[in-house]
N, C-alpha and C positions, 0 to 999 in steps of 0.2 A: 295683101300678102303679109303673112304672118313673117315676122322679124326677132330673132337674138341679135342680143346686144352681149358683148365683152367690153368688158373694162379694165384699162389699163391702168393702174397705181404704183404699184414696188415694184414694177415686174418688166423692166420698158426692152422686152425681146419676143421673140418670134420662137426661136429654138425652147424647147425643153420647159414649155411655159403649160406650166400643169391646165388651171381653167380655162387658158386660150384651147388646149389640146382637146381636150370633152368640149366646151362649145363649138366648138368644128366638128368633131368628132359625131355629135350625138343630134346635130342641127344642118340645117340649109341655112340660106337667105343669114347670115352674120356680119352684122356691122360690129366693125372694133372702134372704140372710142377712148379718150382723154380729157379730162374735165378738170383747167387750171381754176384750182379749188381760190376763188377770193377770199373766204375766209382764212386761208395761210399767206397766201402772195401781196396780200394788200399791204401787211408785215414788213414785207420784203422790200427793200431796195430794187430802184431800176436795175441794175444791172449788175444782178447778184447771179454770181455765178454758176450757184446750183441750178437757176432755169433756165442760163443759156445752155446749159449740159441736156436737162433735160427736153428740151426744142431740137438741139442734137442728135436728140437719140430717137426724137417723135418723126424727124425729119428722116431718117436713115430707115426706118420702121416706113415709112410713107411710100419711099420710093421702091423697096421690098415688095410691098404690099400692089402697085401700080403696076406690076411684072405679071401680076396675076386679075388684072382689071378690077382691081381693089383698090379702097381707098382710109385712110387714116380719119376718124370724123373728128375734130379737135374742136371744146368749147371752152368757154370761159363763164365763170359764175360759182353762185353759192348749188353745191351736190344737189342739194334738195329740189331747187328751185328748175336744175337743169334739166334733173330726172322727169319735174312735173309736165315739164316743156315735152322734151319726147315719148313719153306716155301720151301725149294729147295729138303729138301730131304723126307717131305712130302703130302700125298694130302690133304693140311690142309683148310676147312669147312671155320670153325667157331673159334671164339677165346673169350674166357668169363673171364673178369674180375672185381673183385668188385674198386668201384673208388676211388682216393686219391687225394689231395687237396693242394699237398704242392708244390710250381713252378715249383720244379724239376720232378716232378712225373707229371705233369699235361703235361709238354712240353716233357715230354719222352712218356707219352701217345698216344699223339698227333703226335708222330713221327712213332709211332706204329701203330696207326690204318691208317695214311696216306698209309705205307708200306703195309698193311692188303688189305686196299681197291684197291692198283696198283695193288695187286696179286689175285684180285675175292676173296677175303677172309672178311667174314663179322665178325664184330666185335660186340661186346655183354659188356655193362656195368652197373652195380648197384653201387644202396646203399646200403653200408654195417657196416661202421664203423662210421653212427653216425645216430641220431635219425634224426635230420632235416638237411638240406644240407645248401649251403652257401646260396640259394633264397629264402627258404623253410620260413624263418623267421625274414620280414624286417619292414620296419615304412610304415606305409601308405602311402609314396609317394614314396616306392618302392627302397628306401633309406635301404644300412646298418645298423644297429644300434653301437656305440662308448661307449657306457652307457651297463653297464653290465645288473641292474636292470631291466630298461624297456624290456631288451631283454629277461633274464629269463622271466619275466611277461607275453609277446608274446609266448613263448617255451609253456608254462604251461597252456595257454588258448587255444594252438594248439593240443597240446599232445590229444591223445585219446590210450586207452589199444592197439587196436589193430596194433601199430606200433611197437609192440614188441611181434607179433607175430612170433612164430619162423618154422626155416622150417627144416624138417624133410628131412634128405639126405639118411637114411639108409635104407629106400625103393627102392633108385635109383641106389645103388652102384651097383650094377650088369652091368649099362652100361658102366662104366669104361672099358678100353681097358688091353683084357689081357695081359701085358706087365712085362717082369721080368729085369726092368735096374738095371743096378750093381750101388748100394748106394756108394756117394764115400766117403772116408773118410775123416776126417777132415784135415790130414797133405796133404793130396792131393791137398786139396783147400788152401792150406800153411798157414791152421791157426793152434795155437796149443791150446786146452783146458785150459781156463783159471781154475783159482783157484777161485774164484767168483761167485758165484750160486744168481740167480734167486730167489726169497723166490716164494713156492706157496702160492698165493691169497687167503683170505678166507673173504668171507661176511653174516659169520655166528653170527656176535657181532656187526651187523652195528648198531644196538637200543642205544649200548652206546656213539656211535660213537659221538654225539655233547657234551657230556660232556667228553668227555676221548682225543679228537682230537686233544689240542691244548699243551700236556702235553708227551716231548719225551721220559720220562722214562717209561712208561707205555708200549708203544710201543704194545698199542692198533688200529693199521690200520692195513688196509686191503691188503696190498700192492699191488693191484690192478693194478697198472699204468701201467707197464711194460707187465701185460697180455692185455689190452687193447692194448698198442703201436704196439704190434705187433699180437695183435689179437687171443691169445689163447681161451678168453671168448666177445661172443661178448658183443655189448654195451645194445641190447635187454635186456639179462638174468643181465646183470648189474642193468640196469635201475628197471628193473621188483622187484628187490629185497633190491633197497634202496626205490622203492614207497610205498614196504611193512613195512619197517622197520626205513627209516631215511630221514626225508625230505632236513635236511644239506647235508647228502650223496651226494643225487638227487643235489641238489644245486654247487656241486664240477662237479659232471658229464656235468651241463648246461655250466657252466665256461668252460670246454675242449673245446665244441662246440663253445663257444663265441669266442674264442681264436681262433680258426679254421676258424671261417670267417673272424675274420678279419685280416688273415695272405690272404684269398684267396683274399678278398677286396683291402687291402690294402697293397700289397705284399714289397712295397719299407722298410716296418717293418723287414724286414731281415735284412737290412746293417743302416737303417736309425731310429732316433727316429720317431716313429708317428707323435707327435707332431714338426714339424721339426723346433721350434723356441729352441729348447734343442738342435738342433746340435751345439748352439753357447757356450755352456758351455766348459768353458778353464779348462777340468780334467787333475790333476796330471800325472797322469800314473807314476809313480814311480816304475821299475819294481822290483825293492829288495820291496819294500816292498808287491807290487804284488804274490811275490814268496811265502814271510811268511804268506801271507791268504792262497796262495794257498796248502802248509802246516800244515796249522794248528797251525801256531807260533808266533800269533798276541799279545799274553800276555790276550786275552780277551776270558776267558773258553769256553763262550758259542758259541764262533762263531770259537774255535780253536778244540770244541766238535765236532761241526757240519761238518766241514772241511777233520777231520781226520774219521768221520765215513763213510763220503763219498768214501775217499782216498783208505778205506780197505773194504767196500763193496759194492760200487757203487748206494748208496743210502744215503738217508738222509731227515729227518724227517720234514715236512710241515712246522711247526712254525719257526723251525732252517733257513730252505733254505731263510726264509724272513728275518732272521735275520742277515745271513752272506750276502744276497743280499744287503741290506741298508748301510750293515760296509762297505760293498768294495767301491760302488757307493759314500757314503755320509762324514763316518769317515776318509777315504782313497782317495778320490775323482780320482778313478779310472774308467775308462768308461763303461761300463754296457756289451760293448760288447766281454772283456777280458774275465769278469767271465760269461759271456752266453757260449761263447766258449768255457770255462773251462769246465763247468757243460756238454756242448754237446760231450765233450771226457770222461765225468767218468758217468753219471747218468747211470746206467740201462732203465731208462723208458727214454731217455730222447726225445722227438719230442718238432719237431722245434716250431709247434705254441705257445702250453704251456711255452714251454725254454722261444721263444721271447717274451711272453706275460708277461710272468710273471718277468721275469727281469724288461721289460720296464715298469712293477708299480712299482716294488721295487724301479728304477731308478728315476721315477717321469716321464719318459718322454713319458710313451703309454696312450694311451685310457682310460680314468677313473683311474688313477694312484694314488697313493697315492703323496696329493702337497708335493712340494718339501722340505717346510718349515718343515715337519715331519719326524724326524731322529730317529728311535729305541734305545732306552738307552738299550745297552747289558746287563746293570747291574739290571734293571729293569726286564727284559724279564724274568729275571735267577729267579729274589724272585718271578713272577709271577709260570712260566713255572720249573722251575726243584728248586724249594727250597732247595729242600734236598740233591742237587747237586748229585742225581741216575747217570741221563743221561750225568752228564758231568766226572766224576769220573768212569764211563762207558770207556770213550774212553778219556782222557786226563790223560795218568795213572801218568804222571809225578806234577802234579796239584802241590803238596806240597813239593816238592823238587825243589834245587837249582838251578837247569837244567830250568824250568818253568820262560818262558822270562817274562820279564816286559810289560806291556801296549805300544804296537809301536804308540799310539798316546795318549793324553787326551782327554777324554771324551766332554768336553764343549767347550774345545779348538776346536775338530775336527766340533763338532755342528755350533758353529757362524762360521768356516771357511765356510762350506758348505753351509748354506743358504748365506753367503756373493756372492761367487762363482756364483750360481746357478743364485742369484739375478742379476749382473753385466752381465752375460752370457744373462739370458732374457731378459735385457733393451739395449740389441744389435740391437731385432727385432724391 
């Protein structure tokens, strides 16, 4: 019996899930599958959060799936290896996957469908995790755009409703393969359930969302990110419901996308600054002091707030992350790439393009960044954003006790260090 296979990646839903939609759609006999990639989890800590979420969501998809005398097939190993595995032991068609954009996934793609194609096996891919793709939205000489604005500008004169059309799977489940695979458990896959949960998303209050956004006590978002990362809700019903209700929303969504091209554009943005006259910048690296951002124990509330909330739930709130991204980079003159790395081991949501995107403006040194000369006064932030010191008495419980370290640098002092640095660094090139 001739067999499709779907694969599951960025996408971990049933509803509105474009290449699950067409492999059902266009096939019989369809096993869905998940393949905990070793090459990333090995990485990983037992009991790192993002896979107990992910286990979560294979598990809920599972039993969905067993409604309709279907079954979830979940492996473990290196892609390549797994794929060669079931090509061999079955008569496998067609393979349907939605696409992803990040080097690593583009060249394990690419190793996949080669593999597909030596074995008669055709290969099937969509869009599915973003509105417009990395061509879909360039400058008229065909050119990326590096400029945020003009690019949303292009996005919003493309856009039309119907690219958030959604598609309708549960007409098709019936051609899923009857198949009853034994679900494996999580200590089988040698991870252990973290303690750290996932918040579920809600984009029921987006209307306040430009006045309430920039303020962490409130702790009015949507937490959204991490269902998008790995694709609980797509980015359709996303979009569809900040165009009703929040055009900043909308405007946070076009940034993911901007960010997403140009990690595919300009891929040397993983290890390098974009602008590569910033790789001349002579940063400290100081690792004790490295260690007390990465703690929480800088003596400076809001970024020791921001730190520790991370620390204990794998999150942390927009205004904050800009604000400990600037302390480490500018007040610390530590490299951008430590705390990208940091953040890429605790965030929940955390994907690479946004991580590297958004570090390198914190840093001064990506694409439309914030210049260098502009350093965030924490103390500032604090009377702006949490006056009342909610959000930071939240989670610095030590605040007013003796225990609560001093200031690990001065203020003005660490300011003219940094644009000093930054300055000497550029007039290298």
């Amino acid at each position: 019996m001739e067999i499709t296979f779907f694969w599951f990646r960025r996408d971990l839903r049933l509803s509105d899930n474009t290449a699950l939609f067409h492999a059902l759609s266009e096939n019989q006999q369809v096993i869905p599958l998940f393949i905990f990639d070793t090459d990333i989890i090995d990485e990983l800590p037992k009991d790192d959060a993002r896979i107990s979420f992910i286990y979560q969501q294979l598990e809920q998809i599972n039993v969905e799936l067993q409604k309709v005398e279907s079954s979830l097939l979940v492996l473990k190993g290196n892609p390549k290896d797994v794929w060669q595995k079931i090509i061999s032991e079955y008569k496998v068609k067609n393979i349907y996957f939605n696409k992803d954009y990040e080097p690593y996934a583009i060249k394990r793609d690419t190793e996949i469908t080669t593999l597909a194609k030596t074995n008669n096996v055709a290969v099937f891919s969509f869009k599915d995790q973003v509105i417009f793709e990395e061509n879909d939205v360039l400058k008229d000489d065909k050119t990326p755009y590096t400029i945020y604005t003009p690019y949303k500008n292009k996005w919003l004169a493309a856009f039309s409703l119907n690219l958030c059309d959604t598609k309708n799977n549960k007409n098709h489940l019936t051609n899923l393969a009857k198949n009853q695979f034994s679900f494996p458990s999580l200590a089988s896959l040698n991870f252990n359930l973290s303690s750290i949960k996932v918040k579920p998303y809600s984009l029921a209050n987006l209307e306040n969302y430009e006045a309430e956004r920039n303020f962490p006590a409130t702790d009015n978002t949507s937490y959204l990110s991490p269902h998008l990362r790995f694709g609980t809700i797509s980015i359709r019903n996303s979009v569809k419901n900040s165009l009703e209700k929040s055009p900043v929303f909308l405007s946070e969504l076009i940034w993911r996308e901007f960010f997403m091209q140009i990690l595919f554009h300009f891929p040397h943005v993983v290890n390098k600054s974009f602008k590569a006259k910033y790789d001349n910048i002579n940063w400290r690296n100081n690792k004790n002091e490295f260690a007390l951002w990465c703690e929480g124990k800088t003596g400076y509330p809001i970024v020791d707030a921001g730190m520790r909330q991370l620390n204990e739930t794998g999150y942390m709130h927009n205004r904050v992350r800009m604000v400990v991204a600037s302390f480490l980079c500018k007040h610390l003159l530590i490299d951008w790439r430590w705390g990208e790395a940091y953040f890429a081991k605790k965030l929940l949501d955390y994907d690479l393009s946004a991580n590297n995107g958004n570090w390198q403006w914190a840093a001064g040194t990506g694409c439309d960044a914030a210049p260098y000369f502009r350093v965030f006064n924490p103390y500032e932030q604090v009377k702006k954003f949490d006056p009342d010191l909610k959000y930071i008495t939240k989670w610095v419980k030590n605040l007013n006790e003796l225990t609560y370290p001093a200031p690990i640098v001065e203020h003005k002092f660490a300011r003219e260090r940094a644009i000093a640095t930054y300055k000497k660094g550029l007039e290298k090139t």
